[in-house]
ZALO-579845 format. One record per residue (C-alpha): x, y, z; residue number from 1; residue in one letter. Coordinates in nm, 2 decimals, decimal comma. Last residue first. Layout:
# ZALO-579845
[[X; Y; Z]; NUM; "A"] ...
***
This chain:
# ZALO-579845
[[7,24; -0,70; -5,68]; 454; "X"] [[7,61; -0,65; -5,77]; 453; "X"] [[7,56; -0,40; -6,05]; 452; "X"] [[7,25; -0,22; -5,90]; 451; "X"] [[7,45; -0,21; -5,59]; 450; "X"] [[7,76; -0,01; -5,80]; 449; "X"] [[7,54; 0,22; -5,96]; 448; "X"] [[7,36; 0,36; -5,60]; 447; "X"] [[7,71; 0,37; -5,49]; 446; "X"] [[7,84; 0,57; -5,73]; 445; "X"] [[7,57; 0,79; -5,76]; 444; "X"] [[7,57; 0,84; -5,36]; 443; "X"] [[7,93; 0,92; -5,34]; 442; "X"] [[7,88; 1,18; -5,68]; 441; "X"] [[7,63; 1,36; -5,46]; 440; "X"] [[7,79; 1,38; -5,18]; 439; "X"] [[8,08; 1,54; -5,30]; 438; "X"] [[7,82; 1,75; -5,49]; 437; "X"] [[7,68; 1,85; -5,20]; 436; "X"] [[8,00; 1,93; -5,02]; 435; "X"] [[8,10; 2,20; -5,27]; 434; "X"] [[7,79; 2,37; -5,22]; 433; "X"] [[7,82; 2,39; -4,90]; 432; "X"] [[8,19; 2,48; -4,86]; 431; "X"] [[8,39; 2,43; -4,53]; 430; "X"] [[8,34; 2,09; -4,46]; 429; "X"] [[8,08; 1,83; -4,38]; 428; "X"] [[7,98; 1,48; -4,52]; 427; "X"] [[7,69; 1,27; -4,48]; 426; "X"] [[7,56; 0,95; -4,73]; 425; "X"] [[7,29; 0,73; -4,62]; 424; "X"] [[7,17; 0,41; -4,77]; 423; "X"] [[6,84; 0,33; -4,77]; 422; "X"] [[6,60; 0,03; -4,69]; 421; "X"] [[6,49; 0,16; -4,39]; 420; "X"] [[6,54; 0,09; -4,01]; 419; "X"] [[6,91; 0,05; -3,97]; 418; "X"] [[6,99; 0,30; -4,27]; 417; "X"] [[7,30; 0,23; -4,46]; 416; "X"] [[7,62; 0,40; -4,39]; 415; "X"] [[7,81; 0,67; -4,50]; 414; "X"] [[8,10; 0,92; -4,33]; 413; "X"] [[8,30; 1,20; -4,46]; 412; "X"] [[8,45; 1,47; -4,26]; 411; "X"] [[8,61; 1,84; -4,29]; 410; "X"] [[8,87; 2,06; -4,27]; 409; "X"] [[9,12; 1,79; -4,14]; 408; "X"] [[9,17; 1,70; -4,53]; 407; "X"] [[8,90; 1,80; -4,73]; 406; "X"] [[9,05; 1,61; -5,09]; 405; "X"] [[9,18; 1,34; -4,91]; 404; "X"] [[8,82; 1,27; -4,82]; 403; "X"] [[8,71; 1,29; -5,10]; 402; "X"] [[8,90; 1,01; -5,30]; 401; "X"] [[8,91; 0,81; -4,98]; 400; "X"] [[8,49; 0,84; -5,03]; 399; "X"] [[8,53; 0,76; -5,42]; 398; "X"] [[8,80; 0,46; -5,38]; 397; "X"] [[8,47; 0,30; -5,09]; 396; "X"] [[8,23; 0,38; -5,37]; 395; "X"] [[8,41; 0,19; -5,62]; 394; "X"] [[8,54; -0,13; -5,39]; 393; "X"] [[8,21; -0,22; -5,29]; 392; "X"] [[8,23; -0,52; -5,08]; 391; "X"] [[8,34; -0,33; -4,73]; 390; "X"] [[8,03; -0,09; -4,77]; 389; "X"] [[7,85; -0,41; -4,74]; 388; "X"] [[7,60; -0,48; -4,96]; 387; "X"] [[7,22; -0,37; -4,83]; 386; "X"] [[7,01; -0,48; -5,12]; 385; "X"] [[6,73; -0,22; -5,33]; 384; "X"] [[6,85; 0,12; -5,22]; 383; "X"] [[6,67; 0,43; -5,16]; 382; "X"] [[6,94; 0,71; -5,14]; 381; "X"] [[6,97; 0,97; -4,86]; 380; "X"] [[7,21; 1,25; -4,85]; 379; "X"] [[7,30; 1,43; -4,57]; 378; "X"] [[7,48; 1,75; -4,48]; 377; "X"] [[7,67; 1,95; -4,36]; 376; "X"] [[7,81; 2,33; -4,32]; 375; "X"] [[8,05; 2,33; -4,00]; 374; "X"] [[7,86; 2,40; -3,66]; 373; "X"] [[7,94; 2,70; -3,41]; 372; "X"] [[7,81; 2,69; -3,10]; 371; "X"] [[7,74; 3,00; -2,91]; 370; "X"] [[7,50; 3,09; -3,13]; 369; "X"] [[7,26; 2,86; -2,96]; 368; "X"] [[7,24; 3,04; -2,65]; 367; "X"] [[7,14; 3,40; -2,81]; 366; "X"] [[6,88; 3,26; -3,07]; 365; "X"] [[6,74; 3,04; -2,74]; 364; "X"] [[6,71; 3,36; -2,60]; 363; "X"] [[6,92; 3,43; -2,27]; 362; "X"] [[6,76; 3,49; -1,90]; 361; "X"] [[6,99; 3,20; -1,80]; 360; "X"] [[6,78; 3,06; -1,57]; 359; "X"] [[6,49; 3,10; -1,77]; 358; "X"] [[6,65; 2,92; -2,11]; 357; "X"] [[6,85; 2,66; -1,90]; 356; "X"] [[6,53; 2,56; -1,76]; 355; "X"] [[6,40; 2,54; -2,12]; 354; "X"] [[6,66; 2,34; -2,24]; 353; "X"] [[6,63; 2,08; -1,97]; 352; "X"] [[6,25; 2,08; -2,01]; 351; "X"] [[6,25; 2,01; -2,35]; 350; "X"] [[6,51; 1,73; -2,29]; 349; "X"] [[6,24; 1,58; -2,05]; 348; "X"] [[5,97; 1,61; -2,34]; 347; "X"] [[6,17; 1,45; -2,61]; 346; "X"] [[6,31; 1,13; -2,40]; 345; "X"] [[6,62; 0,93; -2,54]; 344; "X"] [[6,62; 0,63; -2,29]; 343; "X"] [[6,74; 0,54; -1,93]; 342; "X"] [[6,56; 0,85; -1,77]; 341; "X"] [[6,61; 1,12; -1,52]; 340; "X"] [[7,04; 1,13; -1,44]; 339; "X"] [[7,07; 0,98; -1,75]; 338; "X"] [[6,97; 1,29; -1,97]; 337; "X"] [[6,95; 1,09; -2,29]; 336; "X"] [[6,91; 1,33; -2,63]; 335; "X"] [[6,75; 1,15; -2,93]; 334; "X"] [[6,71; 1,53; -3,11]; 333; "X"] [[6,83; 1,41; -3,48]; 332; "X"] [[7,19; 1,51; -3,43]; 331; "X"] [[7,22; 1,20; -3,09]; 330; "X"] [[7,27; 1,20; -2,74]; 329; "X"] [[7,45; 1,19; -2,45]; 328; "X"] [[7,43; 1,34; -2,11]; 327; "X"] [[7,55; 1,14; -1,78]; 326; "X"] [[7,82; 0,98; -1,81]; 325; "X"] [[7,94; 0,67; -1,57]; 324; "X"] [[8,18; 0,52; -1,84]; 323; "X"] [[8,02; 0,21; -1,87]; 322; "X"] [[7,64; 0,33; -1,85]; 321; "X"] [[7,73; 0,63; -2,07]; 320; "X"] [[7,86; 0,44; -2,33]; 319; "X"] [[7,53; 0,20; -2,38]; 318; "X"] [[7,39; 0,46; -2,36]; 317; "X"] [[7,50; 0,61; -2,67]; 316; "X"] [[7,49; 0,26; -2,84]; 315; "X"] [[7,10; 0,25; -2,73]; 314; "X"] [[7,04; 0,57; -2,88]; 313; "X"] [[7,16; 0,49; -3,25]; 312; "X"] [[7,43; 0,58; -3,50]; 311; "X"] [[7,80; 0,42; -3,38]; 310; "X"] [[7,97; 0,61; -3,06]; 309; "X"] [[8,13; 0,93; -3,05]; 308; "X"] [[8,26; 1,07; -2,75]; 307; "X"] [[8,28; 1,44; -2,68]; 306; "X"] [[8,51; 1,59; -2,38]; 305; "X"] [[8,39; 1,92; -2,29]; 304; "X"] [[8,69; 2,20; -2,18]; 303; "X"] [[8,47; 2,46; -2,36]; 302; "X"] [[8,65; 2,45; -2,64]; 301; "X"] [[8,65; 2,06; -2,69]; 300; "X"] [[8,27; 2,14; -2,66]; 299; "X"] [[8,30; 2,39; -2,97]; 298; "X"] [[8,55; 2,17; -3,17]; 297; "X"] [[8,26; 1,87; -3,11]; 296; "X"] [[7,99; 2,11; -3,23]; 295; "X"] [[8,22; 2,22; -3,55]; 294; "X"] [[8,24; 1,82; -3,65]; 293; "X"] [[7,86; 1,82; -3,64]; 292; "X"] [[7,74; 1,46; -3,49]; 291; "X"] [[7,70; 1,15; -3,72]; 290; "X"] [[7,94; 0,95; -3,52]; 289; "X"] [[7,73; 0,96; -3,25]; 288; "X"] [[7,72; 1,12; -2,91]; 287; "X"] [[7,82; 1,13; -2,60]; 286; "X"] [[7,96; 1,37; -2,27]; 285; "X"] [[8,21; 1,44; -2,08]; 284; "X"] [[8,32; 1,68; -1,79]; 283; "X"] [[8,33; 1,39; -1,65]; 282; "X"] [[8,02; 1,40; -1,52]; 281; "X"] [[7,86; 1,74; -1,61]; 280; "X"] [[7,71; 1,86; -1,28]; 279; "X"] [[7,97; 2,08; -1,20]; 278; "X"] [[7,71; 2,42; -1,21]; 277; "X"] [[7,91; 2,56; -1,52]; 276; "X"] [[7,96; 2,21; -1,69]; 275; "X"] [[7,58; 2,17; -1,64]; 274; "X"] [[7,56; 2,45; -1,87]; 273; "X"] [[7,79; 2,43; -2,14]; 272; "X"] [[7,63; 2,01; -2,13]; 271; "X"] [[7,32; 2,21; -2,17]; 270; "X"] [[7,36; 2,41; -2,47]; 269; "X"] [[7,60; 2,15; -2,66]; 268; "X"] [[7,32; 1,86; -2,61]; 267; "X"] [[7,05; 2,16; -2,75]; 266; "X"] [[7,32; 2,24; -3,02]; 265; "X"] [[7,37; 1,90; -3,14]; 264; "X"] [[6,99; 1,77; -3,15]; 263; "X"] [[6,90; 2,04; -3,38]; 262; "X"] [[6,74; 2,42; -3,38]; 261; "X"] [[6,55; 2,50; -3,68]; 260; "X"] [[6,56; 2,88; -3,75]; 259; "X"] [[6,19; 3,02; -3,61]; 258; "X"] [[6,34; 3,35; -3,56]; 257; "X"] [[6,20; 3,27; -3,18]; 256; "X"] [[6,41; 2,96; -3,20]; 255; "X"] [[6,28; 2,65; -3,32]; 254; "X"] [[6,33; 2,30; -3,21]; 253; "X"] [[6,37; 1,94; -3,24]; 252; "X"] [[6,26; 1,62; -3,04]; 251; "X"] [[6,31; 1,29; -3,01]; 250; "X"] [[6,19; 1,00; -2,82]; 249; "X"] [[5,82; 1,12; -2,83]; 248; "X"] [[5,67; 0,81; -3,05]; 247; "X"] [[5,55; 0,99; -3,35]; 246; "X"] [[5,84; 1,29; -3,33]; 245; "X"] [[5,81; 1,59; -3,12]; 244; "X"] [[5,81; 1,96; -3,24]; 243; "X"] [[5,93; 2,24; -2,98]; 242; "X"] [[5,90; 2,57; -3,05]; 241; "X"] [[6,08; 2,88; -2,84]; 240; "X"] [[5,95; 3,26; -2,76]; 239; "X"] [[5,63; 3,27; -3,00]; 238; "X"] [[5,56; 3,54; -3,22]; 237; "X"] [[5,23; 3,35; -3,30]; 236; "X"] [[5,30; 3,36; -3,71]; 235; "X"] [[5,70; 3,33; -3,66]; 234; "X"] [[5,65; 3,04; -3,44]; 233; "X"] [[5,41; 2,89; -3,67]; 232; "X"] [[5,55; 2,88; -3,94]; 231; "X"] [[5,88; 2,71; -3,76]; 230; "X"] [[5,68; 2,44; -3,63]; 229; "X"] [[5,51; 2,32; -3,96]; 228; "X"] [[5,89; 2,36; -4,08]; 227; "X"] [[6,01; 2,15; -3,88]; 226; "X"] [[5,88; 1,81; -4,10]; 225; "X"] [[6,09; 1,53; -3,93]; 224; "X"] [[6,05; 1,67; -3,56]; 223; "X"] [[5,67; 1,68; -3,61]; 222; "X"] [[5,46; 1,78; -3,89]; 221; "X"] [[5,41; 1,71; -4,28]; 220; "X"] [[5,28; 1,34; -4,19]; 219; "X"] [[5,49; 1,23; -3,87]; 218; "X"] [[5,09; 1,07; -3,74]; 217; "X"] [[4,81; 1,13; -4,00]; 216; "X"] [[4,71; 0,78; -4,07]; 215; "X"] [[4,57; 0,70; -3,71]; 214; "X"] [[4,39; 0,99; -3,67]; 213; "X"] [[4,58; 1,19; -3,45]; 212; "X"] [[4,47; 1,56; -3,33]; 211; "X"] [[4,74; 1,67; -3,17]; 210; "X"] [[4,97; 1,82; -3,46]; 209; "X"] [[4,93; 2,16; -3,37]; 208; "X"] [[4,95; 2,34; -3,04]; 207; "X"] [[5,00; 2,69; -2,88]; 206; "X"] [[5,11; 2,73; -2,54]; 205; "X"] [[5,12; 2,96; -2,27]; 204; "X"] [[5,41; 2,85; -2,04]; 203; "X"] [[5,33; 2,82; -1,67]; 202; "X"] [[5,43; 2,47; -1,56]; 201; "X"] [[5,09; 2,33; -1,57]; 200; "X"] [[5,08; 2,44; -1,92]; 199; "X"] [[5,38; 2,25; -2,06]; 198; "X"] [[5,33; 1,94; -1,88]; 197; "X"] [[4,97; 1,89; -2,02]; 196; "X"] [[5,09; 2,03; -2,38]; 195; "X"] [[5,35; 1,72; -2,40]; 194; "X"] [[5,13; 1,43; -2,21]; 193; "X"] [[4,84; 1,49; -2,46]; 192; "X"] [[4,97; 1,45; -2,85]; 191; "X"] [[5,28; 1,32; -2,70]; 190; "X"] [[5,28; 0,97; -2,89]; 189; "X"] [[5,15; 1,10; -3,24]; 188; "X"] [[5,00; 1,37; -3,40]; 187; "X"] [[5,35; 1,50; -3,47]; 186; "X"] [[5,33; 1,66; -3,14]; 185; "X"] [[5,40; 2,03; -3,21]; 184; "X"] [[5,46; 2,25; -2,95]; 183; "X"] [[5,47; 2,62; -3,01]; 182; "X"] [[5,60; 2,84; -2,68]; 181; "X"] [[5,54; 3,14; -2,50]; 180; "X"] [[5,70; 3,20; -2,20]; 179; "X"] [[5,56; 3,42; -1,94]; 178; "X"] [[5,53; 3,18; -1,67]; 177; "X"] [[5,77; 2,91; -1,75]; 176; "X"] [[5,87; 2,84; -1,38]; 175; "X"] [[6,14; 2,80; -1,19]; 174; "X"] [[6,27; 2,76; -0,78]; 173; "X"] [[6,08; 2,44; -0,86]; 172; "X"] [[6,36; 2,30; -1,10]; 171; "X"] [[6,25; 2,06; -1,39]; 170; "X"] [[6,28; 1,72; -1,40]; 169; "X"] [[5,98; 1,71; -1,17]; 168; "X"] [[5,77; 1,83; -1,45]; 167; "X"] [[5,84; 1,51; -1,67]; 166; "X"] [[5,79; 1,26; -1,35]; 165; "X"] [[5,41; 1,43; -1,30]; 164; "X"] [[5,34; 1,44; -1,69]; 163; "X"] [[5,53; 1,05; -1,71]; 162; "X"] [[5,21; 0,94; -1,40]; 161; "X"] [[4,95; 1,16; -1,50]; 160; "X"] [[4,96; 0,97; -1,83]; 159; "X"] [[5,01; 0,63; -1,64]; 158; "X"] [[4,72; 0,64; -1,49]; 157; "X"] [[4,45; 0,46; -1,67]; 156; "X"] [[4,65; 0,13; -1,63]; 155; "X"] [[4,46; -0,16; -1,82]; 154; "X"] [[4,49; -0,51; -1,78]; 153; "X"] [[4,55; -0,87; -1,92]; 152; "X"] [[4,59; -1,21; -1,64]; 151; "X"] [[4,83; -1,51; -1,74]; 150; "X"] [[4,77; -1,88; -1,82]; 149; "X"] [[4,93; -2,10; -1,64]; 148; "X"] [[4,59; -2,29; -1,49]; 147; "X"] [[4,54; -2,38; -1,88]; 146; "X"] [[4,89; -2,51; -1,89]; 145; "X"] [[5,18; -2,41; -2,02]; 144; "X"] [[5,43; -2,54; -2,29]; 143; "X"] [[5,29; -2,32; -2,54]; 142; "X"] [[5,35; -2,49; -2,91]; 141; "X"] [[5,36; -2,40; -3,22]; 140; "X"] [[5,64; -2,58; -3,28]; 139; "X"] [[5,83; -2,37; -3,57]; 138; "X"] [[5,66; -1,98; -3,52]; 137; "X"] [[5,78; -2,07; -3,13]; 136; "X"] [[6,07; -2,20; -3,21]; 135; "X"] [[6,15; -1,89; -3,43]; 134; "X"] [[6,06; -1,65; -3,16]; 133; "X"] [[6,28; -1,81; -2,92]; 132; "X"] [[6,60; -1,76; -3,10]; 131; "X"] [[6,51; -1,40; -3,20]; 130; "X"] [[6,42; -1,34; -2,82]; 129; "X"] [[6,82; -1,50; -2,74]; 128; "X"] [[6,91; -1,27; -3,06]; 127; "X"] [[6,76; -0,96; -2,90]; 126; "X"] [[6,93; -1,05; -2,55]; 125; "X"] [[7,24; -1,03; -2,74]; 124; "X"] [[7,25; -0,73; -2,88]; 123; "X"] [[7,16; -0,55; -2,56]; 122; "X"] [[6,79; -0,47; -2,44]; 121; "X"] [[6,72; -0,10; -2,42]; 120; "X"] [[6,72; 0,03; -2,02]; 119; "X"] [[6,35; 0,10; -1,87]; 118; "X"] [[6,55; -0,15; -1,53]; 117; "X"] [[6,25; -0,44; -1,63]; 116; "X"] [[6,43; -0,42; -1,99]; 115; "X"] [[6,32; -0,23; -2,24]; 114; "X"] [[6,15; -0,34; -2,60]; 113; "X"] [[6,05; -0,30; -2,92]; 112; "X"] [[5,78; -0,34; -3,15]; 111; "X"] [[5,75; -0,19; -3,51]; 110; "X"] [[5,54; 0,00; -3,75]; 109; "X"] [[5,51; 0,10; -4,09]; 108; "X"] [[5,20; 0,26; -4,22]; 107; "X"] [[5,18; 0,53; -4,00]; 106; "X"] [[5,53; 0,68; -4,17]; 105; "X"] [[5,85; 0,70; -3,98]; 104; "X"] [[5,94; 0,86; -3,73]; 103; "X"] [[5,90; 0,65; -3,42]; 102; "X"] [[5,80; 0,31; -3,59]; 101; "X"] [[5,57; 0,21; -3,27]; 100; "X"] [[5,46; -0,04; -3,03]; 99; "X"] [[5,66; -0,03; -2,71]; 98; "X"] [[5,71; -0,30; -2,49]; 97; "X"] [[5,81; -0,27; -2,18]; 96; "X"] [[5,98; -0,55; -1,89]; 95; "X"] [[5,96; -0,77; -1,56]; 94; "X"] [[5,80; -0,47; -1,38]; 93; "X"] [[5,88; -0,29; -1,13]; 92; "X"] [[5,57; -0,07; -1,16]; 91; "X"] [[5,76; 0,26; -1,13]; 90; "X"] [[6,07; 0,10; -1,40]; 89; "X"] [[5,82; -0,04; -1,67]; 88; "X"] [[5,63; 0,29; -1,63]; 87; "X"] [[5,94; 0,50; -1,68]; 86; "X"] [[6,11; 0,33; -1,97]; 85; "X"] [[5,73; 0,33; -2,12]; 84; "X"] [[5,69; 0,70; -2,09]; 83; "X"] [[6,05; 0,73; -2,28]; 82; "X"] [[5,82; 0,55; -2,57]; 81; "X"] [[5,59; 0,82; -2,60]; 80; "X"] [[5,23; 0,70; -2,41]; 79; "X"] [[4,91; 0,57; -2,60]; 78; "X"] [[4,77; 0,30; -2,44]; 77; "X"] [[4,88; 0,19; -2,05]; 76; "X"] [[4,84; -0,18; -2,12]; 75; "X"] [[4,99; -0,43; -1,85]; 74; "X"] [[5,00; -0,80; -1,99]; 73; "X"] [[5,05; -1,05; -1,69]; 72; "X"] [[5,26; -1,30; -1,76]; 71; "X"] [[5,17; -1,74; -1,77]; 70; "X"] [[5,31; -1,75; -2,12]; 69; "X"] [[4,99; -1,74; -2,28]; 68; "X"] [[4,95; -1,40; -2,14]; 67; "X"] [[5,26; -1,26; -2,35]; 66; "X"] [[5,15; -1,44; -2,65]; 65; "X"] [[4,74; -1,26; -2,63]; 64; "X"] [[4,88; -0,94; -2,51]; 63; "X"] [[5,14; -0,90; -2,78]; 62; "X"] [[4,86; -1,04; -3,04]; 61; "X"] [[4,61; -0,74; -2,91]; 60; "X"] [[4,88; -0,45; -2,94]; 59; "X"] [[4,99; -0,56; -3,27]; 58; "X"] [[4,63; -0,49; -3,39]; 57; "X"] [[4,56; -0,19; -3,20]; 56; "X"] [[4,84; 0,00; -3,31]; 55; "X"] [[4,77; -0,07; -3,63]; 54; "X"] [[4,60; 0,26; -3,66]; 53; "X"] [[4,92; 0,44; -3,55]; 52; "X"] [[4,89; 0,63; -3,25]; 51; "X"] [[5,14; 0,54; -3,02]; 50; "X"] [[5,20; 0,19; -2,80]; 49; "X"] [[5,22; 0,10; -2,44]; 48; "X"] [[5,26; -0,23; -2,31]; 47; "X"] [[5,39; -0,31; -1,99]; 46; "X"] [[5,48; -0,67; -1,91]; 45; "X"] [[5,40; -0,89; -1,58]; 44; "X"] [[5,54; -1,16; -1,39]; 43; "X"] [[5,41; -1,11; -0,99]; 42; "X"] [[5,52; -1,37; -0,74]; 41; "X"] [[5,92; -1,42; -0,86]; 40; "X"] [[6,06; -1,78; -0,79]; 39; "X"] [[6,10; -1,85; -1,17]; 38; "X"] [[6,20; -1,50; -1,38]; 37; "X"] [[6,01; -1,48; -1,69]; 36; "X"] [[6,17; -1,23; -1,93]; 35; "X"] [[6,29; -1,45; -2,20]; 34; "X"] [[5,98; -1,66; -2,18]; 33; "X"] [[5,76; -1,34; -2,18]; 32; "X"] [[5,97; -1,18; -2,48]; 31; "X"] [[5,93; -1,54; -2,68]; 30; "X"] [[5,51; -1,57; -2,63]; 29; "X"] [[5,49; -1,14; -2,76]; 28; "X"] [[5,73; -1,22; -3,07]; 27; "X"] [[5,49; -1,55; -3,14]; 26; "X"] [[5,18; -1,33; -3,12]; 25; "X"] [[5,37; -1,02; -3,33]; 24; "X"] [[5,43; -1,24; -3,58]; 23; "X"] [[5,09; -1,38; -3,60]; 22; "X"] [[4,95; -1,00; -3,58]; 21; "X"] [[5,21; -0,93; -3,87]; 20; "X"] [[5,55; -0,71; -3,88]; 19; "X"] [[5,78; -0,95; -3,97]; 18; "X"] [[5,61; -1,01; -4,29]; 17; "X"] [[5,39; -0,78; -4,39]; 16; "X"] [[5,05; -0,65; -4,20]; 15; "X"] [[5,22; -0,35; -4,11]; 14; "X"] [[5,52; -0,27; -4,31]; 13; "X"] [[5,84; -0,30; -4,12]; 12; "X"] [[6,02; -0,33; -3,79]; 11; "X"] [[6,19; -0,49; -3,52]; 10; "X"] [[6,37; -0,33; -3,22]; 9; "X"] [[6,52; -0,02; -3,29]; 8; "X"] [[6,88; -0,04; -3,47]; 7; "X"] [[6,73; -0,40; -3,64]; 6; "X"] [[6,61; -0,70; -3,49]; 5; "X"] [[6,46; -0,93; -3,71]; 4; "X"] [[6,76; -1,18; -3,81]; 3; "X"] [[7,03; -1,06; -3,58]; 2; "X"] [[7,37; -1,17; -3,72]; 1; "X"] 
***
């Protein structure tokens, strides 16, 4: 059982336990012995980070462990975590680190990692880091000397860098001249690298949420809060919005009605589309278990195979790297065009969907309705002790109860959060109303039946 590591690399409260600059020092001395290669000339690290105020904390102790360890700590600043994937892989580096807690509030934060190909590290690699993180936090010791001792530096063009490898994912025989478009950064990650690519493509653009702060980043804006985005598509009569998350992974959108547009319809949009052109491998493509029952009926219809994987981006590509697929993604706008990048990236998947936009000539309102989804939706509960769903015999006889009760029509499925202490309760079918209060009624029994065994 991994001890720190959860869905995303390791997380928490800044300045709590993991997530302290001693922590972080011992973390940053275990990733550079795991990622040391004897016989190699150059060892180094990437470091990027987003624009939490703690930032700067975690992103001194990484550099100070990592150059303990006889590596070379690379520092690009802010850049979305996709960025990283990219830099790591240009620079042929050893590995990336990425300093963030994507969605969530500035006060959390986390640290996690890519391998030296911009891939996320497998289960077991985290547990070999875990291993060496608690020797280290146990000895204390560096067993290096002072001639060992590796170099720290900054990059200052890596920004130009992810803008130049972000526009090439789009075609040249395009453009977005005459589109007009509402991006919203989240005052995080993408704050610069998302209106830069934008512009020099063409699009005129209006921006909010790019003035961070520190404290302000996912507050009321972004991919978690659409609504920011929505207003002002409708105000600016805007063509398409596109709202970011902190650390630029994921990304949502708007049509021009400004109706929220998620993860499942922009994956169904393009895998329709690269179908068409035969550049849909497989005729396949992934995504979690939390995906829209009616967008999996639509692909199926569509001759689109859809397979569903557990909740998180690295499981999806984990998939497509055995099977050899090359789109996958998840509901909350994590979407992995393989082809361009190992990792969920929010600004390359906002190029995809706009390509298909212009070379389609259709509205996003047009493309979208082409996929029908099933009413859903999702409950979250706060809980106090994650107990397996497998040691509470209530809840689990009250999700067979309802499930028997939709039948084929519809779909129940719960789990507790990997990154917060929640537990998280989804189910679709035919009736809204009557879903929510399936859901409902889950969550209460649950929520009783952990209070009880805690």
């Amino acid at each position: 059982m991994r001890k720190y590591f959860g869905t995303d690399g390791v997380r928490g409260l800044a300045n709590q336990f993991p997530m302290t600059a001693t922590f972080a020092l011992r973390l940053g001395q275990a990733a550079a012995r795991q990622f040391y290669t004897d016989g190699k000339k150059t060892h180094r690290i990437v470091i990027g980070k987003d624009t939490r105020i703690s930032g700067y904390m975690f992103e001194s102790a990484l550099v100070a462990g990592i150059t303990s360890m006889g590596m070379d700590a690379v520092m690009v600043g802010v850049l979305p975590t996709p960025a990283i994937a990219f830099i790591t892989r240009s620079l042929r580096a050893d590995a990336g680190v990425v300093i963030s807690a994507s969605h969530n509030p500035y006060y959390d934060n986390g640290i996690k990692f890519f391998s030296g190909t911009g891939h996320k590290l497998p289960d077991q690699v985290e547990l070999q880091i875990e291993q060496f993180t608690d020797q280290m936090i146990e000895t204390g010791d560096v067993p290096l000397s002072a001639d060992k001792v590796g170099k720290a530096y900054r990059i200052d063009t890596a920004i130009g860098r992810y803008v130049e490898f972000a526009k090439n994912t789009f075609d040249r025989d395009v453009d977005l001249v005459g589109l007009k478009i509402v991006v919203d950064c989240s005052n995080g990650a993408t704050y610069k690298v998302g209106p830069l690519a934008l512009e020099e493509l063409g699009a005129k653009i209006t921006v909010i949420g790019n003035q961070p702060n520190g404290t302000n980043i996912n507050d009321k804006c972004g991919s978690v809060y659409p609504e920011l985005m929505c207003e002002a598509v409708k105000e600016k009569k805007a063509d398409i919005g596109i709202a970011f998350d902190g650390d630029g992974d994921r990304v949502i959108f708007s049509d021009g009605d400004g109706e929220v547009v998620d993860g499942d319809i922009i994956m169904g949009i393009c895998a329709k589309h690269m179908k068409e052109l035969g550049l849909l491998n497989g005729d396949t493509m992934v995504s979690t278990v939390m995906s829209n029952l009616g967008f999996e009926r639509s692909m199926n219809n569509a001759g689109i195979e859809v397979v569903r994987t557990e909740v998180g981006d690295r499981y999806v590509m984990a998939e497509m790297l055995k099977s050899g697929y090359n789109l996958g993604g998840e509901q909350s706008g994590h979407i992995i065009f393989s082809d361009y990048n190992t990792t969920g990236d929010g600004l390359v998947s906002a190029m995809q969907l706009l390509k298909v936009l212009v070379k389609s000539g259709k509205s996003l309102k047009d493309l979208k309705n082409m996929i029908e989804l099933y009413p859903q939706t999702l409950k979250n509960y706060k809980v106090n002790k994650k107990i397996p769903l497998s040691e509470l015999p209530k809840t689990t006889a009250e999700i067979a109860s309802v499930e028997k009760v939709l039948g084929k029509s519809g779909r129940v499925f719960v789990r507790y959060s990997g990154t917060e202490n929640k537990i998280r309760v989804m189910l679709e079918g035919a009736d809204l109303k009557q879903i929510e209060e399936y859901a409902e009624n889950i969550g209460a029994v649950a929520l009783k039946e952990i209070e009880e065994l805690s």
